[in-house]
Residue, then its C-alpha position, 0 to 999 in steps of 0.5 A: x500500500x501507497x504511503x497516502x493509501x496508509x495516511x487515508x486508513x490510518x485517517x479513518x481508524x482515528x475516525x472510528x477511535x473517536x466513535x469507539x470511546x463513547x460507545x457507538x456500535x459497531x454497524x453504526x460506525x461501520x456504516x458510516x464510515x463505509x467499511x466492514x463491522x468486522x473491521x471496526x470490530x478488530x480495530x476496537x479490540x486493538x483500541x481496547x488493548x493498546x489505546x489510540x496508539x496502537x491504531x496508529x500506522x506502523x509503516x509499509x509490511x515490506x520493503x519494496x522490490x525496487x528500493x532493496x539494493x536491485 
């Protein structure tokens, strides 16, 4: 994934941290966020594990091919 591609999802995980903290349900925030409960649902159990920062981007997965010394 693009760098804004992460920037864009890294914007809407906040979003729905910020539904997740007064207890808006799952669909709801779902729904108006346009993405999957079962998305919200993960992202909420990361929230109550690590808090905000754990929904935070922690980067690319790889390194891509054509920065690895090719």
């Amino acid at each position: 994934m693009s760098a804004s591609g992460r920037a864009r999802r890294e914007a809407i995980r906040m979003l729905a941290a910020e539904r997740l903290t007064p207890g808006d349900k799952t669909a709801d925030i779902a729904a108006d966020l346009r993405i999957g409960i079962r998305q919200v649902e993960k992202w909420h159990s990361t929230f109550n594990h690590g808090g905000i920062k754990a929904l935070r981007s922690k980067g690319p997965h790889t390194v891509s091919r054509t920065s690895a010394g090719r």
